[in-house]
ZADRENRO-637185 format. One record per residue (C-alpha): x, y, z; residue in three letters; residue number from 0. Coordinates in steps of 0.001 Angstrom, whole numbers, m for minus. Example, Ala and Ser with C-alpha at 12.3 -4.5 7.8 and 13.67 -1.06 7.14 Angstrom:
REM residues 2
SITE        u        v        w  rest   nr
SITE    12300    m4500     7800   ALA    0
SITE    13670    m1060     7140   SER    1
END
This chain:
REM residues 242
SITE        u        v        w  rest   nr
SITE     6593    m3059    m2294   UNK    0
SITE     3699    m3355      455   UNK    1
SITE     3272    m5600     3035   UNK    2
SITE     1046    m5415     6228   UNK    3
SITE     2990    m7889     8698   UNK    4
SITE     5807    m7198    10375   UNK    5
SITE     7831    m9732    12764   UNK    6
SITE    10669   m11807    12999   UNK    7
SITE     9764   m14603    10885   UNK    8
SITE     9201   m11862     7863   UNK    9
SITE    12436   m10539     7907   UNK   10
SITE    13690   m13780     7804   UNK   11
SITE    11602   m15260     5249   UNK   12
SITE    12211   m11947     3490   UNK   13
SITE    15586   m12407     3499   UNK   14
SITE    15903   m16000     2438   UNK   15
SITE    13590   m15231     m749   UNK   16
SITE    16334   m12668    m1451   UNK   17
SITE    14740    m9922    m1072   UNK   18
SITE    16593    m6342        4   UNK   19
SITE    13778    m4312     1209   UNK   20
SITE     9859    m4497     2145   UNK   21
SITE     7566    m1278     2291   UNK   22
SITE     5816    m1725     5154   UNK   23
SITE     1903     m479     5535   UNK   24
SITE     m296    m1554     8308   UNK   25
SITE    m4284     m686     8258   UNK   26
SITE    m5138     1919    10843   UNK   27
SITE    m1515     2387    12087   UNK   28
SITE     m238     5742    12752   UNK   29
SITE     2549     6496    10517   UNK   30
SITE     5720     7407    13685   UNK   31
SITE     4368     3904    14967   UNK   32
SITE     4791     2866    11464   UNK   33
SITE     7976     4529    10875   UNK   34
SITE     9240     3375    14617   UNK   35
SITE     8864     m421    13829   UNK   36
SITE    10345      m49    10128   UNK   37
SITE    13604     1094    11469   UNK   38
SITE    13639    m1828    14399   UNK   39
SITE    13256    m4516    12242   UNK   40
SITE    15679    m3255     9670   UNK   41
SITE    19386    m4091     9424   UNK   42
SITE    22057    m4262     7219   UNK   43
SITE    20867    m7191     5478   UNK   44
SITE    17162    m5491     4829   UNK   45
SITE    15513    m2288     4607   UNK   46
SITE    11826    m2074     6036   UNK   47
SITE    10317     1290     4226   UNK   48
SITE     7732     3130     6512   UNK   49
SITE     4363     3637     4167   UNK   50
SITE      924     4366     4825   UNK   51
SITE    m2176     2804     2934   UNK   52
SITE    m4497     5418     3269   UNK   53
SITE    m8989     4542     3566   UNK   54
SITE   m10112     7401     1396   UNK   55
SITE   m14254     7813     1394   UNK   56
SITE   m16854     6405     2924   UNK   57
SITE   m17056     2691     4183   UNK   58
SITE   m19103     1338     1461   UNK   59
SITE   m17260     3461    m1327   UNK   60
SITE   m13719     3433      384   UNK   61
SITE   m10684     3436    m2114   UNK   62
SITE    m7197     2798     m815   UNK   63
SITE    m3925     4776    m1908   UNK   64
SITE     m562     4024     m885   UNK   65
SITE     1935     6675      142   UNK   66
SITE     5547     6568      328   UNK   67
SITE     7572     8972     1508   UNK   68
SITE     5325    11230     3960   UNK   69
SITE     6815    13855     6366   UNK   70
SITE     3712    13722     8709   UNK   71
SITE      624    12040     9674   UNK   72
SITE    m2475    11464     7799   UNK   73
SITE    m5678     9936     8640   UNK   74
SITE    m8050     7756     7083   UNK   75
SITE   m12024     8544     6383   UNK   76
SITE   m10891    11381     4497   UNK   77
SITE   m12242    12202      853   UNK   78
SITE    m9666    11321    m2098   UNK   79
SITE    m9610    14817    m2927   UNK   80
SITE    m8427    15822      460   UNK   81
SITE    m6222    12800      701   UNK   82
SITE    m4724    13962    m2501   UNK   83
SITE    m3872    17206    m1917   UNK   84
SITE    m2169    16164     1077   UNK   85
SITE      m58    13759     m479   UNK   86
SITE     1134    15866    m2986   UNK   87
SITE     1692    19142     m676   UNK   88
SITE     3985    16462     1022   UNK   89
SITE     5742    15599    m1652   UNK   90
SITE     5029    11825    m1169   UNK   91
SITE     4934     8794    m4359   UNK   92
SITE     1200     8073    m5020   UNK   93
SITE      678     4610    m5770   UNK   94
SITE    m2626     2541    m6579   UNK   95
SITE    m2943    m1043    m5008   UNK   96
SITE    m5152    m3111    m6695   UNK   97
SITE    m6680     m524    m9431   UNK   98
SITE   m10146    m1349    m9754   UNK   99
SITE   m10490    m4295    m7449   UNK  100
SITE   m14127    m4178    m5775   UNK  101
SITE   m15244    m1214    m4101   UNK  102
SITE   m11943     m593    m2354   UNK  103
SITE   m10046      623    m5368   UNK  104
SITE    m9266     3760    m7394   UNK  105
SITE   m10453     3184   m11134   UNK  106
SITE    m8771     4719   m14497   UNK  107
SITE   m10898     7889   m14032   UNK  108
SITE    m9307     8541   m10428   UNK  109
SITE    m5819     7862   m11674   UNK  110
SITE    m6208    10055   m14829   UNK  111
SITE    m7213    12774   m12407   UNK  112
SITE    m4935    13024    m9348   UNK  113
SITE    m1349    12652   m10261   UNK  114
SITE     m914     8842    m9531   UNK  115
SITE     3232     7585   m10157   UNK  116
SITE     2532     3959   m10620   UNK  117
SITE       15     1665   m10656   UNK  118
SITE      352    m1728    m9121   UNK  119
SITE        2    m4506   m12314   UNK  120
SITE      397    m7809   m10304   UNK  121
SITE    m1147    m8995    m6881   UNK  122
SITE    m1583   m11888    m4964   UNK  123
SITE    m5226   m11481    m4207   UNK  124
SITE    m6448   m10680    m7662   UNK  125
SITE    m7773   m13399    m9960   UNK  126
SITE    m5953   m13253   m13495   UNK  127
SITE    m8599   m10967   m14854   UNK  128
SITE    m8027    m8705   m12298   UNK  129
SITE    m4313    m8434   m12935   UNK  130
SITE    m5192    m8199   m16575   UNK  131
SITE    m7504    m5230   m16303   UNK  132
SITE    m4360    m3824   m13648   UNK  133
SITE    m1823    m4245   m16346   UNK  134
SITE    m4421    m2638   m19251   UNK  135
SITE    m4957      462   m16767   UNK  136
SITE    m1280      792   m16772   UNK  137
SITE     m882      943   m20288   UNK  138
SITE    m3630     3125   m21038   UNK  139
SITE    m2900     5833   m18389   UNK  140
SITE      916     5304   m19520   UNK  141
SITE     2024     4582   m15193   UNK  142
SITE     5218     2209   m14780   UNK  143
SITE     3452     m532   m12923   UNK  144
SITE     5140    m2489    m9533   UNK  145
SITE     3971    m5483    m7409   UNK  146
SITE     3610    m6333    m4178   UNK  147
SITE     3151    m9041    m2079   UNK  148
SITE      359    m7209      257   UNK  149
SITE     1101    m9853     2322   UNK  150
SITE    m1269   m10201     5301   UNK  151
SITE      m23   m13593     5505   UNK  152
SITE     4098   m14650     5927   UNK  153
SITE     3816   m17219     3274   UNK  154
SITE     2825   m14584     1093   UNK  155
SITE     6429   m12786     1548   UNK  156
SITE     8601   m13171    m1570   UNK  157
SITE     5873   m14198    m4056   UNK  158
SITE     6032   m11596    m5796   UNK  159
SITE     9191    m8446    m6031   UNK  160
SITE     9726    m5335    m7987   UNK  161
SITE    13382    m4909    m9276   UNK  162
SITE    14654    m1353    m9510   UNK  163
SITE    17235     m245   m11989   UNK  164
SITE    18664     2306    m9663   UNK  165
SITE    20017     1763    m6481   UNK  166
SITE    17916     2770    m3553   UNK  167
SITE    19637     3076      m91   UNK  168
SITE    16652     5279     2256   UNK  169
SITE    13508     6282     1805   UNK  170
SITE    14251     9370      252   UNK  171
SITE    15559     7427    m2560   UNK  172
SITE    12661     5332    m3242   UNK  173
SITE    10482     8603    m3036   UNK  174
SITE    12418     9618    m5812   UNK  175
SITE    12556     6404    m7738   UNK  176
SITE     8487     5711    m7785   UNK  177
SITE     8132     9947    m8653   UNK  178
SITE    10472     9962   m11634   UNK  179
SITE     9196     6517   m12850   UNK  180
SITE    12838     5234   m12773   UNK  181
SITE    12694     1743   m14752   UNK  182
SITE    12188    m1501   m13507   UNK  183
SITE    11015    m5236   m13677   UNK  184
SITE     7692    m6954   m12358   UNK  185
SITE     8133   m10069   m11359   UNK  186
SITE     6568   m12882    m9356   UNK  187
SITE     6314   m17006    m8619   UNK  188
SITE     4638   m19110   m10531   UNK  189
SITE     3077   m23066   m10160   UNK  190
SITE     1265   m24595    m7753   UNK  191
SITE     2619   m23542    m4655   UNK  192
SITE     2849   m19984    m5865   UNK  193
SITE    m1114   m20267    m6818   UNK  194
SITE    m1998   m21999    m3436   UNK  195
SITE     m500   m18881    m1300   UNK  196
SITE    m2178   m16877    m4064   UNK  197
SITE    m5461   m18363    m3157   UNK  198
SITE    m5037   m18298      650   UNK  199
SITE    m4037   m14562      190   UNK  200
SITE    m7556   m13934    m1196   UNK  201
SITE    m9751   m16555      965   UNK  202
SITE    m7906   m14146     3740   UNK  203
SITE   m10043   m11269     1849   UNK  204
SITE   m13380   m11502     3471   UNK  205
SITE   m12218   m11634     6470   UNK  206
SITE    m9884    m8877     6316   UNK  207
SITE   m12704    m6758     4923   UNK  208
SITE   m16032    m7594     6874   UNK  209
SITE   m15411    m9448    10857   UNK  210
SITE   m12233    m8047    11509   UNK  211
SITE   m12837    m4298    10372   UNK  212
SITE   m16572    m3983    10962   UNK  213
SITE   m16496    m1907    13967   UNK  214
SITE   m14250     1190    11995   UNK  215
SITE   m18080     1857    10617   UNK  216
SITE   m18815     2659    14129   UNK  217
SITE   m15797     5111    14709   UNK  218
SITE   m15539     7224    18010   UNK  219
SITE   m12732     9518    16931   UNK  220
SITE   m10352     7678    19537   UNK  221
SITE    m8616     5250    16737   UNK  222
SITE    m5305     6189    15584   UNK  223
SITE    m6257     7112    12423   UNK  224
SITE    m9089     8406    12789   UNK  225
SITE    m9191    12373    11659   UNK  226
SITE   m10984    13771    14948   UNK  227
SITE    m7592    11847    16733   UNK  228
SITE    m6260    14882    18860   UNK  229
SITE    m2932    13351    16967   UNK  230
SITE    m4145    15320    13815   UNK  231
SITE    m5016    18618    15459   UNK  232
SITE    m8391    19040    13805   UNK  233
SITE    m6501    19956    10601   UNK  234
SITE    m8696    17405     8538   UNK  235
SITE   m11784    18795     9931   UNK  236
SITE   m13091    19871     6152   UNK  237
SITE   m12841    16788     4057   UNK  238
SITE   m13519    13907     6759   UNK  239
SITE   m16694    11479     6092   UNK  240
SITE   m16789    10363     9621   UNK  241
END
């Protein structure tokens, strides 16, 4: 259900974990770019689902949200608020990766209040309690959880799946699935193996979050998602924080 590398090898590690489709959501990608290299690298074998995971807030208080199913672009460095309204005026699923996960998360209060459609109970990165407290905000907000791989890492590819009771054949279908909270089954790995890509996935963490993104707190306005991009026509011009 979200993973942030896309190549050759992940297809085909994708496919020999027997998996039939990957939702695909790079950091600070544009979503046609995202949408272009979803449809290359699927086939009839595997579906690659364009998605966005969208920086909401400031740096230091940033909380991700994952959308599925947008019709058009949206930037990151935007408030919540703003990214919310957007998401929804587009129709998209609004999903919550790691739910209260350090300062990069939205918490129950967020989820109670913006018209989340699942909440993701199971991820590579957390440490058990994490999951725990995922799986305890699913309950008590009464979301249908998923998992995800949110693989930065190819290793990482098929740890973890989310098994639909429905079939889904396009994105439109998924859309559909996630907003009407169509049933389904969480499942992932377990053992050593399964806990030593686990703990890679998370050593991976500080870097992913400090060296390799610490120039986006100096942002010019010329990244690709940024919302002064001339991509985004100034229409984000009242809720940016940057």
């Amino acid at each position: 259900m979200h993973v942030k590398v896309l190549d050759e090898s992940i297809v085909e590690r994708a496919k020999a974990r027997g998996l039939d489709a990957l939702v695909y959501a790079p950091h600070f990608t544009r979503l046609p770019a995202i949408q272009a290299k979803a449809e290359a690298f699927s086939d009839a074998e595997l579906t690659v689902f364009p998605a966005r995971e969208i920086f909401t807030g400031a740096w230091h208080d940033r909380k991700h949200v994952l959308a599925i199913g947008l019709t058009e672009p949206v930037p990151d460095f935007i408030t919540l608020s703003g990214a919310m309204a957007e998401l929804h005026r587009q129709g998209a699923a609004v999903l919550v990766p790691h739910p209260e996960f350090l300062t990069v998360s939205l918490d129950a209060t967020d989820i109670r209040q913006y018209g989340v459609h699942a909440v993701e109970t199971y991820n590579p990165k957390h440490l058990s309690p994490h999951n725990e407290r995922a799986q305890t905000i699913a309950r008590e907000t009464g979301l249908p959880g998923f998992t995800s791989s949110y693989a930065h890492l190819s290793r990482t590819i098929g740890e973890t799946w989310t098994v639909f009771k429905e079939s889904i054949d396009d994105i439109n279908d998924l859309t559909a699935a996630l907003k009407d909270h169509v049933p389904r089954r969480v499942l992932h790995r377990s053992g050593f193996e399964h806990n030593v890509r686990c703990g890679i996935e998370l050593a991976h963490l500080a870097y992913e979050n400090t060296w390799s993104k610490i120039d986006r707190i100096l942002l010019s306005g010329t990244e690709p998602t940024h919302p002064d991009h001339i991509a985004y026509e100034g229409r984000f011009e009242d809720v940016r924080v940057y």
